[in-house]
N, C-alpha and C positions, 0 to 999 in steps of 0.2 A: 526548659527541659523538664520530661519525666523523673522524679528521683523515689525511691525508696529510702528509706531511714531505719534503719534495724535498729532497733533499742531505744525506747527516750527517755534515758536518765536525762542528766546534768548535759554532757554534750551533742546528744542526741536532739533532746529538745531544743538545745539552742539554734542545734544546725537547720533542724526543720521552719523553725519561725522566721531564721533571719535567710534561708534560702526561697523562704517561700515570700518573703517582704521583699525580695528581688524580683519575683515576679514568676517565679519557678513554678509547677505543679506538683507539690507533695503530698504523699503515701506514707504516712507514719506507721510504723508495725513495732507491739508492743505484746510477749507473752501476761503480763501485767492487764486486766482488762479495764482496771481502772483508770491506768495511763492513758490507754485509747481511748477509754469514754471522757477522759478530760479534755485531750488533745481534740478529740472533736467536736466537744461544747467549747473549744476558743479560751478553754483554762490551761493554767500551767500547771503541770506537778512538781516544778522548781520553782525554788526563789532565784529571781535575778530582774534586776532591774530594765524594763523594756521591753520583758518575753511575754508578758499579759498581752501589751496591746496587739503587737504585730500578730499573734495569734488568734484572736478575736477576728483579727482584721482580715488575714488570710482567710478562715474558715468562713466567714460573711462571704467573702468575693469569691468561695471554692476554688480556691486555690491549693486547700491543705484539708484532708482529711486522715484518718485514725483505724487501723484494725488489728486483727490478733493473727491476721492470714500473711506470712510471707505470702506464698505462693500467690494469692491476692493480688500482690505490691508489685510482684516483680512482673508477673503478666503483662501489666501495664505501663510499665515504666524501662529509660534506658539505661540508668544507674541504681544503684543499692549501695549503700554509705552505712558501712558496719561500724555502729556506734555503740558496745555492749561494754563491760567495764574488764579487765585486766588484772584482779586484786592479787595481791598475795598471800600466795603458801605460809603456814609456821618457818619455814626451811627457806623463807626470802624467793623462790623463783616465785615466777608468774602462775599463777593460774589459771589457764587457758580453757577451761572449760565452758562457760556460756561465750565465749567467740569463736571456739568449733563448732558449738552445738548451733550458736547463728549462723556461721556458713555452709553448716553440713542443710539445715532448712534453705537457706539460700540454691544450693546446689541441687537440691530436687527438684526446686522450682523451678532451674534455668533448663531442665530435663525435658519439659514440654514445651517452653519458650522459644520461638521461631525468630525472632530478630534478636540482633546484636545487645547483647546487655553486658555491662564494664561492673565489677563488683569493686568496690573501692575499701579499705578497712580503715577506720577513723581511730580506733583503739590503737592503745598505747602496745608497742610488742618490740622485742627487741630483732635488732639484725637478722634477716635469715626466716623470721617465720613466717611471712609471706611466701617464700618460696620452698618451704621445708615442710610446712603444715597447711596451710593455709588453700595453697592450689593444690597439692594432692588430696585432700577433702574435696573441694567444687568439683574434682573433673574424677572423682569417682560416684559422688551424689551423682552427677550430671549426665555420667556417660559422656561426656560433651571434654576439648583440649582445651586450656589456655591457649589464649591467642588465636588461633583460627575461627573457633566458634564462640567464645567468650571472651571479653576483657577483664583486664585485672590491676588494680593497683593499690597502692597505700596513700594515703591522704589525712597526715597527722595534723591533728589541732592544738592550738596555741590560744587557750583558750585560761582568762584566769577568772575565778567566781567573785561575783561582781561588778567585773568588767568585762562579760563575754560577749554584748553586743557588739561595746567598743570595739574588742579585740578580733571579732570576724568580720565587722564592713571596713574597719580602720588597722588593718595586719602589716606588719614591717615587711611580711612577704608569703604568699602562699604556695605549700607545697605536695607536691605531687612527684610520689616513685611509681614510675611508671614501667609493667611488667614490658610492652612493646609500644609502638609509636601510636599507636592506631588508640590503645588503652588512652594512655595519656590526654591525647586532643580530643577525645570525645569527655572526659572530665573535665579538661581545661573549658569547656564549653559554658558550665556551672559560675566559674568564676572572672567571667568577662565585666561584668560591672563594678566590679572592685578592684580601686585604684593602688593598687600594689603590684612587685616584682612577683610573677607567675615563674617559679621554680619548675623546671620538669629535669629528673634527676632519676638515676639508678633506685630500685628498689631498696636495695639495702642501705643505700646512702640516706635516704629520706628516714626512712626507721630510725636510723642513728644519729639525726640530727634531732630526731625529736628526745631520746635520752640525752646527746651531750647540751642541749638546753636545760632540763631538768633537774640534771645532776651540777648543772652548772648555778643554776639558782640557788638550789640548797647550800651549795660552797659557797656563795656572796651572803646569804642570810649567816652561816655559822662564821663566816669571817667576822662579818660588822657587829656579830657578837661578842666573840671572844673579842675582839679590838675593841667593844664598848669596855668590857670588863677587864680588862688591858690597862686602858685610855685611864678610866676612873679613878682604877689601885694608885696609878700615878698620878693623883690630881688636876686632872686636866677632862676637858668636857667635850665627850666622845664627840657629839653631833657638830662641833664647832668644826674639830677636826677631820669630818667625816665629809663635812658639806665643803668643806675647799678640797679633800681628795678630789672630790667628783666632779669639779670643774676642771680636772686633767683630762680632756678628751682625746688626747695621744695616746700618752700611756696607762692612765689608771681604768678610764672607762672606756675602753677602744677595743679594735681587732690585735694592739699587740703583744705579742710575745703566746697568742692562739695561736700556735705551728708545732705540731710536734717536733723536736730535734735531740739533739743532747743534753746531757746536765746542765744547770748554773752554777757559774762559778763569780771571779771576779773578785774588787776590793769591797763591795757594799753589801752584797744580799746576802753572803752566809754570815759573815759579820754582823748585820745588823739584826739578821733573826736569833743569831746566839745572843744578843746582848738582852733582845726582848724575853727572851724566852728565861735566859736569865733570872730579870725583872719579877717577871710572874711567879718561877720559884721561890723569891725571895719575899712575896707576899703569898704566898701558900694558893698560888692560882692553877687549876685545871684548864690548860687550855688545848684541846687532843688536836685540834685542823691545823693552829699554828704548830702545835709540837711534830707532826707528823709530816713537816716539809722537808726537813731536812734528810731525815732519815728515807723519803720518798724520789730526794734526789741520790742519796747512795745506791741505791737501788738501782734505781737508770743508770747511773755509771759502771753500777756490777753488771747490767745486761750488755753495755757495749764489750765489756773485756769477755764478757761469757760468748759473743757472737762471733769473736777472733779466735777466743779458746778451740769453740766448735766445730772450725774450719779445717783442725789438723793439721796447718802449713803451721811454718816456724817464723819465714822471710817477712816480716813487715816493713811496709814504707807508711809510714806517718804525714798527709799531709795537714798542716793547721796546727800552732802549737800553745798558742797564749789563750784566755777566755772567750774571744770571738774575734771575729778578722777585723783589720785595720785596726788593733791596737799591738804593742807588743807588752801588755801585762799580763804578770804570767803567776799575777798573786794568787790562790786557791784556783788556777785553773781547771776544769776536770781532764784537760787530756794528757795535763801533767801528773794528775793521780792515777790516768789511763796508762800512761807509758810504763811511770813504777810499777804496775801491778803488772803489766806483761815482761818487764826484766825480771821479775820477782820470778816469775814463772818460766825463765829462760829462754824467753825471744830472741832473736835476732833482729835488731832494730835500726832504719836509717828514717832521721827526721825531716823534713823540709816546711820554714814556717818564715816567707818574707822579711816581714818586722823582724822576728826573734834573730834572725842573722843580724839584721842590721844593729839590733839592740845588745849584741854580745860586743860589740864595737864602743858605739856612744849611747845608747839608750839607758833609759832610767834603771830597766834592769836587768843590768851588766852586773853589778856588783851580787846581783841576788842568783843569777846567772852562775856567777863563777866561784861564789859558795855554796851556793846549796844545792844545785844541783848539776856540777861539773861534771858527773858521769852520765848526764843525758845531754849536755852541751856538746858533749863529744862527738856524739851521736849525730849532729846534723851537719846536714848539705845545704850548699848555695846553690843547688839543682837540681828541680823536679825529678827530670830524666835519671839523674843518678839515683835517686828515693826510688821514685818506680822501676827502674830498669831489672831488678833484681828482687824484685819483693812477689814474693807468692800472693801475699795478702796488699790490699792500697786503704787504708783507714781516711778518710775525708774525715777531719775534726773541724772546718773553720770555713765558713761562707768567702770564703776567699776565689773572686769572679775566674780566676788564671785554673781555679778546678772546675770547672762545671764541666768542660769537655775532657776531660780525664777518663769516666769512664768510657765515654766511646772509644779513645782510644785502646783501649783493653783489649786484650784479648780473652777469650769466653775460659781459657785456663786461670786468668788469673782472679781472685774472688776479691768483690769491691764494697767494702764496709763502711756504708754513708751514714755520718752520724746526723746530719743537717739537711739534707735532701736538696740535692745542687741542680734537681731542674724540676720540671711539671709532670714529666711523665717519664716516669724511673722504670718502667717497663718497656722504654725502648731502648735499655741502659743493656741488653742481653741475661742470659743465666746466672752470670757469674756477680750480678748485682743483689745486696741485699739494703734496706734499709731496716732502722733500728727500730722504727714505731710506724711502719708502714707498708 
């Protein structure tokens, strides 16, 4: 394929070498004209391992050449891969300025361009600017629409420095938010010889997957920090204990417990983070990522009670009552902290929670049951039907399968406050469905 390459910093240039080592014909466009006269003597302006040769290589066989002319680039080619950099403000936003001013030159160009050309953004941008800034610039540069006369998409890179060959011919998966269908497959075309899951996903999904990586890396880096400086204060030697985490591939290094839902609760994780955090005070340790879980799970507990608050009704039916379904422990639950804060507030409350029936009988805790918290025991039913039959409000607290058709059965009066998300598509759940982090 024809590609343009808007920008060759760091990702730019990579994208160009290792697309054009594919076999591609690239157009590199650089307001820098130093850049361009590197990139088209087959030199790098970055360091990275691998980007020299494949460069030399391309520009030998003209496959890849260098200039300062968008308009140039895009004349001749079917893509443009906005690769401009995203820095930031003193005030923490983005600064979006050399990635407007690259598309707004993009958008002039596609003004006299008579065939189909897909503009793709490679830059880092959060949610929404694709379709908020991004194509309002081209299609007033352009005179020209999205979608009918142009294509459009985002096309985030996973790219880490010194590993950026590796990580574009060898990628855990490539993605593409794709404005319409048409946009999409004609990029997808780009990345046919590379042996990875091709993603084509919602525009603003693909944005956001490239921040929740991001910001997900930084939380693993300040985790294994503070836990080194943790680990140490206690005598014990971080990497030992770090390197048998990591052989957890269920739970420690996996997809779970990645789901947005409700609080934690339970007999272990607040417990053991208070004991840790403890620890640290007790050795005069700064640790802000571990200190700020807990108080980040109050929070989320404060938003489910603020979301029933909201609603105005009084009637709630409660279903799911212990920390998650199929146990009946009801040690530090959140939706037993949930309940008290809506009596506290003068609810009117019916609970329904399989186990915790059964457990007010013979379970473990019966006895914690029927001291500590006899005025919410009172409160529950051996029947759905009864909990909902009369509740304005239906609070889903517990992955318990007997709820997933719950809300369908609702009627659109009655407002349904899913704290765990009891299917795939909660928008065919009607109006009166809300979820907590979704």
């Amino acid at each position: 394929m024809r590609v343009a390459v808007i920008g060759l910093g760091y990702v730019g240039t990579t994208t160009a070498a290792c697309l054009a080592a594919a076999g591609h014909q690239i157009v590199g466009v650089d307001v820098n004209p130093l850049k361009a006269e590197m990139i088209g003597g087959g030199e790098s302006p970055i360091i990275e391992e691998g980007i020299t040769e494949r460069l030399s290589e391309a520009v030998a066989a003209g496959r890849l050449r260098a200039t300062g002319s968008a308009a140039d680039a895009v004349a001749v080619t079917e893509i443009s891969l906005i690769c401009v950099g995203t820095p930031s403000r003193a005030n923490g936003s983005l600064d979006l300025e050399h990635l407007l001013a690259a598309t707004r030159t993009v958008g002039e160009a596609l003004a006299v361009v008579e065939h189909y050309h897909v503009v793709a953004v490679r830059s880092t941008m959060l949610p929404g600017t694709l379709e908020e800034q991004v194509v309002p610039v081209l299609e007033e540069a352009s005179g020209k629409r999205a979608g009918p006369d142009f294509g459009v998409a985002v096309n985030p890179e996973f790219l880490r420095e010194g590993d950026a060959v590796r990580d574009f011919t060898n990628p855990p998966f490539t993605l593409i938010g794709e404005f319409d269908e048409r946009s999409g497959e004609t990029l997808a075309g780009l990345y046919r010889k590379i042996e990875a899951p091709l993603v084509r996903t919602e525009v603003r999904v693909a944005e956001g997957v490239k921040y929740a990586s991001n910001i997900f890396h930084a939380l693993k880096i300040s985790f294994a920090n503070e836990m080194g400086v943790l680990l140490r204060s206690l005598g014990v030697d971080p990497y030992s204990v770090l390197d048998i985490f990591k052989m957890d591939t269920r739970l420690n290094i996996s997809g779970a417990y990645l789901r947005p839902g409700f609080a934690f609760g339970g007999s272990c994780l607040p417990k053991d983070l208070r004991a840790a955090l403890h620890a640290a005070k007790s050795h005069d340790l700064d640790l802000p990522v571990l200190g700020s879980i807990l108080p980040g799970n109050e929070a989320h507990l404060r938003r489910g009670v603020e979301m029933i608050v909201e609603t105005g009704k009084k009637k709630v039916g409660i279903l799911g009552f212990s920390f998650k379904a199929g146990t009946d422990d009801l040690r530090e639950s959140p939706m037993v902290m949930l309940v008290e804060a809506l009596l506290g507030k003068g609810f009117d409350l019916k609970i329904y929670d399989r186990d915790v029936s059964l457990a007010r009988l013979v379970g473990a805790n019966k006895e914690y049951i029927e001291t500590a918290i006899p005025h919410i025991a009172s409160l529950m039913s051996d029947e759905i039907d009864e909990v909902i039959g009369g509740a304005e409000v239906v609070v889903i607290g517990t992955a318990d399968p007997d709820f997933a058709a719950i809300p369908a059965r609702l009627g659109s009066e009655i407002v349904v406050v899913d704290l765990i998300r009891v299917g795939e598509d909660p928008s065919s759940f009607g109006p009166g469905y809300r979820g907590i982090s979704w």
